[in-house]
C-alpha positions, 0 to 999 in steps of 0.5 A: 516513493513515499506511498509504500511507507504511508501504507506500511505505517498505517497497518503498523498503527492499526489504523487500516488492515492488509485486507482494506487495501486489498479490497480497495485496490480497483478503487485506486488503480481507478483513482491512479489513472484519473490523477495520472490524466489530470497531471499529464499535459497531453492527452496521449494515453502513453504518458498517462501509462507512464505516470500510472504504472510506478504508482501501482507499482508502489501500491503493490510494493506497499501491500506486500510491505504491509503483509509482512508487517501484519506478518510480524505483528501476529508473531509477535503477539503469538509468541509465547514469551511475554513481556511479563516473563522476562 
């Protein structure tokens, strides 16, 4: 439950952008599955979906967190209220 969080941080620290995640999301549905089939003490591919889902649930839930983190930032920084005016 934390991926979202972690994610949201690391836009919010310039550390990775919105696009980054974006593009690497084949990569870590991919990365999601073979972790999912490692965890799984059976080798049915119903399980495996059950553990796969919420974490690309959350991944998702975590790019849209970190779109309107971006979001912010860009307003914030556009504003035309700076903080050497006040």
């Amino acid at each position: 439950f934390e991926l979202p969080l972690l994610m949201a941080l690391l836009v919010r620290l310039s550390v990775i952008s919105v696009s980054v995640w974006r593009a690497k999301r084949r990569v870590a549905v991919l990365t999601m599955f073979i972790v999912a089939a490692v965890v799984t003490p059976t080798p049915d591919p119903f399980n495996q979906l059950l553990l796969a889902l919420p974490l690309i649930i959350l991944y998702e839930i975590g790019i849209w967190l970190s779109v309107w983190i971006e979001k912010r930032k860009l307003i914030v920084t556009d504003s035309p209220v700076s903080a050497a005016t006040l």
